[in-house]
N, C-alpha and C positions, 0 to 999 in steps of 0.2 A: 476556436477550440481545436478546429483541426492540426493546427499548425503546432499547439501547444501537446498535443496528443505523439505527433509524428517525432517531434525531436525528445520528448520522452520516452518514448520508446525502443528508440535506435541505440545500437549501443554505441557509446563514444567513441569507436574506432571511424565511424563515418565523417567524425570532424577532423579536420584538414588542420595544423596549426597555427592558431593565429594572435598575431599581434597585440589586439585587444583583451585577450584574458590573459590573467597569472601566469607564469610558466609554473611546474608542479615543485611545491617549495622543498626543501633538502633534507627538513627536521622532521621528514613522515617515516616512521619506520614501517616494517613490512609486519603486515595485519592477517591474524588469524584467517580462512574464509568462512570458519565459524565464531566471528566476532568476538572470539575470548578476551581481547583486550577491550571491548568497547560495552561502558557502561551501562547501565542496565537498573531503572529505578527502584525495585522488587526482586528476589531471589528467583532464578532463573529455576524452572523445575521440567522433567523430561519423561515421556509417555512414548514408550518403545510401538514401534509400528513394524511390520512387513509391508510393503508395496511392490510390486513389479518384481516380485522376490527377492528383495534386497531388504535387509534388516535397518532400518532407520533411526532418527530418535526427534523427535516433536518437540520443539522447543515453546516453554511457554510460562507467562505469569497468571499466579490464582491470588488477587489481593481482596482479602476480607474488608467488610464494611469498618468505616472510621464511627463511633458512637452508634447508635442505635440504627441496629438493621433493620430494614424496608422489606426483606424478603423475594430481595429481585438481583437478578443477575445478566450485567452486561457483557457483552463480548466484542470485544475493538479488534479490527479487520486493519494490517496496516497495508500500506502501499507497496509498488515495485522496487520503489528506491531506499525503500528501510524495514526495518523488524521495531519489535515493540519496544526499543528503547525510546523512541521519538514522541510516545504518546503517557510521559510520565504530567505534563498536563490532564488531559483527560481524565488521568483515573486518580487523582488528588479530589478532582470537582464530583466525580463521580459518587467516589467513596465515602466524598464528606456528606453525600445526598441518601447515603447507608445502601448502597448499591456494593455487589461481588462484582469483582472486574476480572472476566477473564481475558489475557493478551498472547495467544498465537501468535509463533512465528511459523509462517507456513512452510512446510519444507521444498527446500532451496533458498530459505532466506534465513538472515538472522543467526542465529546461535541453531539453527537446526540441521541435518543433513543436509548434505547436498549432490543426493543421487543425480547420475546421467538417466535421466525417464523423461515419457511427454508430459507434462507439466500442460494441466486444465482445470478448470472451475469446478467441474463433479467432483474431483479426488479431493480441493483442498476442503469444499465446502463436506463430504462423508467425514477427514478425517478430524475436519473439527468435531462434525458429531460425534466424532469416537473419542474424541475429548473433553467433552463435556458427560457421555454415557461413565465415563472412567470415572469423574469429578461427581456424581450424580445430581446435576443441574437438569432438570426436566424441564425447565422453559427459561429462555435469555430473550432479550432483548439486543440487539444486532448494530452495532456500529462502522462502515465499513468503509477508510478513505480512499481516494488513486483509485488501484487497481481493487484495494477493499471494496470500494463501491461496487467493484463489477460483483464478488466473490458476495457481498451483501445480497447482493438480488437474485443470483442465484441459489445461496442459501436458504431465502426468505421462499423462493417459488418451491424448492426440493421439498422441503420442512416446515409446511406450514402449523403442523402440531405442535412443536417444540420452541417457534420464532411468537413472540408477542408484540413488538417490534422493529422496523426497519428503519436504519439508518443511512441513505445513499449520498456519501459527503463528494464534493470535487470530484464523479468518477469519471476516468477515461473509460475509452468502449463506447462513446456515446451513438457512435453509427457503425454500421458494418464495413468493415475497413476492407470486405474481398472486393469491394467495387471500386476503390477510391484507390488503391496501393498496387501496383506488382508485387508476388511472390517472393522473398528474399530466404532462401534456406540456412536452415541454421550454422550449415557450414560453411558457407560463405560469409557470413557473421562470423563467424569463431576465427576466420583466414584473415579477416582484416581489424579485428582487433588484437590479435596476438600478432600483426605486423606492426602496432604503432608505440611511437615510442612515449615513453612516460610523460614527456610534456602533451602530447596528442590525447595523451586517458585521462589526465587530470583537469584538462581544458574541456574536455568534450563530459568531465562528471558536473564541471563548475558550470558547466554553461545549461546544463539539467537542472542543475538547483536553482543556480539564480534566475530561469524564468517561474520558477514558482511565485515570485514575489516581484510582478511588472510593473506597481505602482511607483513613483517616481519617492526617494525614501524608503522603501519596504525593506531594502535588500541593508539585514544589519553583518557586520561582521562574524559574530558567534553562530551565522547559518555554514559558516564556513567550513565546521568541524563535521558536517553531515556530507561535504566532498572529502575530507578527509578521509570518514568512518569506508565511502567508496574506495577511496583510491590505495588507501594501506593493503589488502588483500593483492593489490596487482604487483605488489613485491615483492609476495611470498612464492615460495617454489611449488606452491599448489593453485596457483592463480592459473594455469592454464585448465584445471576444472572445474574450476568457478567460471571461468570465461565461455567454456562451453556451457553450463549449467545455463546461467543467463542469454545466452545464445537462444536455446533451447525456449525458455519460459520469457522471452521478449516477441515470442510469437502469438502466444497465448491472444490477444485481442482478433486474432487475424485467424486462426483455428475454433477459438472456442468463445462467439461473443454472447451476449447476452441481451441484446436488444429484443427477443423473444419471448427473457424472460419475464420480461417486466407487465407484461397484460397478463400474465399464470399468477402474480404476487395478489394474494388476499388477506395478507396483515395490514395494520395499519404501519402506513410507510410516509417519511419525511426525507427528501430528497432538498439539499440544503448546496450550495457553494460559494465562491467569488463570482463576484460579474464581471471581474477582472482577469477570471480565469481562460482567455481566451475569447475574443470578438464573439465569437458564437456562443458561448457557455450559458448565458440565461435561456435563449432560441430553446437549445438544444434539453439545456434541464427541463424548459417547460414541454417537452414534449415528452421530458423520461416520466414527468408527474401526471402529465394527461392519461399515459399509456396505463399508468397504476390506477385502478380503483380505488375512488377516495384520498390519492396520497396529495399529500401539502408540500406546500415549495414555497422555498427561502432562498433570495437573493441578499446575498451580502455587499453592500455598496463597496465599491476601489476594493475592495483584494482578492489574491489571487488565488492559488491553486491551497495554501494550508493557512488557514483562519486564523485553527487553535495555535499557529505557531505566533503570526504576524498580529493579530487582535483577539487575543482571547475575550477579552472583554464585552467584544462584541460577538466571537461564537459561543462561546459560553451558555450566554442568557436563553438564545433561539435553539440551542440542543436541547438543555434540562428544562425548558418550557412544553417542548414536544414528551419526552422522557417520563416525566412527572404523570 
C-alpha cells in the first residue's frame, strides 16, 4: 500500500518519460481547471465561501431521493484525482435506496475554486458542514473514497452529532508518512512539473490511474477518459495555477494525517477496500478498523484502489448492507 500511496501522490512531474506508456494523444483539447467542460451526472450547484480571505465558490451535487424517501442523507467524499463526477454510480444505487445524496467538490478540486491556501482536512471537513447547515441536513451519513477516506475520519471524529455514519473506502494516509518520506516543498513540486513536457504529464496522470486497477484484466479502456479529465487543464493558460494548487494539497497526507483520528471516531464506521489495493492494504485497513471502536471491515477480493468503478456489483451489495 505504501508504494500505491507514494506514486499517487507525487505529482506527475517526477515520472521521467517512458517508453512503455501512451505518449499524450493529440485530440485532448485544453481543459477548464474548473472542469467546465467535463461532465457531471446532476446539476452542478454553488455555496459562496470566504476562506483565507479570498471569496470562493463550493462546488457541489444535492440529488433527491428516486421513489420513496427514507429520510436520510448521504454525503460522498471524492478522492485526490477527481470531483464528484466520477461517483454518478453511487448515487444512482444510492437514491434508488431513497437516500439524499450530497456530492462536494472540495475546493481545489472539481468545478470549485481553486485558491493558492494550505489545503487540510479541518477546512474541507467545516466547509462541508457549512454545506450541509446551508442545505439544512442535520444528520448524513459519510461516504468517503482516496483521499475522501482520509477527510471521512476526520469528519466523523470533528462532528460526531451530525455523522450517523462512517464510510472509510480505499483510503490513503494509512500511516504517518513524516517518518517514511523526506520533505518535498511545494515549490519544488511546482519547478518540476511545470518543467515537463506534455508527454511526461500525461504518462505520469496514466500511470496514476492505471495502478488503480492492478488485477491482471481490470484495467478497461473507458478508465482512460479520467487521465484525460487530468491532463486537459495542463493546456490551458491557467494550468500553472492549478499546478501550483495541487502542488500545495499533494502534501496534505504529510502535514495533516489522520491516523489519530481514527480512535476519537464514535459512530458506527465501516471501513471497506481492494486487497488488491496495494500488498499492504488489508494489514493496514485492519488496523484503521481495530483503531475505530466497533468499526467493521470489508475485504474485497482481487481489486484494487475503486470497486465501484471495476465491480460494482460486488461493492455495491457490502456498502448498502452496512448503510441500510
Amino acid at each position: 500500500m505504501r508504494a500505491l500511496i507514494f506514486f499517487t501522490l507525487l505529482p506527475p512531474a517526477v515520472f521521467a518519460q517512458r517508453d512503455d506508456l501512451p505518449k499524450a494523444p493529440a485530440d485532448v483539447k485544453p481543459g477548464s481547471i474548473t472542469y467546465e467542460e467535463v461532465a457531471y451526472p446532476y446539476p452542478v450547484l454553488y455555496l459562496p465561501l470566504t476562506i483565507y480571505g479570498q471569496d470562493v465558490r463550493l462546488a457541489y451535487m444535492d440529488i433527491p431521493p428516486a421513489g420513496t424517501a427514507n429520510g436520510r442523507t448521504v454525503v460522498l467524499f471524492h478522492g485526490m484525482n477527481f470531483g464528484g463526477f466520477y461517483f454518478s454510480g453511487p448515487i444512482e444505487v444510492l437514491r434508488k435506496e431513497g437516500f439524499r445524496v450530497v456530492v462536494p467538490d472540495q475546493i481545489g478540486f472539481g468545478r470549485s475554486s481553486k485558491p493558492i491556501i494550505p489545503y487540510n482536512f479541518h477546512d474541507m471537513a467545516l466547509n462541508t458542514r457549512r454545506l450541509l447547515q446551508s442545505l439544512g441536513v442535520a444528520r448524513v451519513s459519510i461516504v468517503g473514497h482516496s483521499m475522501g477516506g482520509m477527510l471521512a475520519a476526520r469528519f466523523a471524529a470533528s462532528f460526531p452529532d451530525i455523522t450517523e455514519r462512517a464510510v472509510i473506502y480505499d483510503p490513503i494516509g494509512l500511516t504517518d508518512p513524516r517518518y517514511e518520506r523526506p520533505w518535498r516543498s511545494a515549490d519544488e513540486a511546482y519547478k518540476a512539473t511545470m518543467a515537463q513536457s506534455n508527454d511526461q504529464r500525461w504518462q505520469g496522470f496514466y500511470a496514476n490511474i492505471r495502478r488503480y486497477f492492478p488485477s491482471p484484466g481490470a484495467w478497461k479502456p473507458e478508465y482512460e477518459q479520467y487521465v484525460r479529465i487530468l491532463y486537459a487543464p495542463t493546456l490551458s493558460g491557467d494550468w500553472p495555477r492549478l499546478a501550483m494548487v495541487r502542488s500545495i494539497y499533494q502534501q496534505i497526507t504529510y502535514l495533516d494525517p489522520v491516523v489519530y483520528d481514527w480512535a476519537k471516531i464514535k459512530v458506527k464506521t465501516l471501513v471497506i477496500g481492494g486487497e488488491k489495493d496495494g500488498q499492504d492494504f488489508p494489514k493496514l485497513a485492519k488496523h484503521i478498523a481495530d483503531s475505530i471502536p466497533g468499526a467493521e471491515l470489508v475485504i474485497l477480493p482481487n481489486l484494487g484502489h475503486v470497486p465501484h468503478l471495476e465491480a460494482p456489483d460486488v461493492f455495491y451489495p457490502a456498502l448498502m448492507k452496512f448503510l441500510r
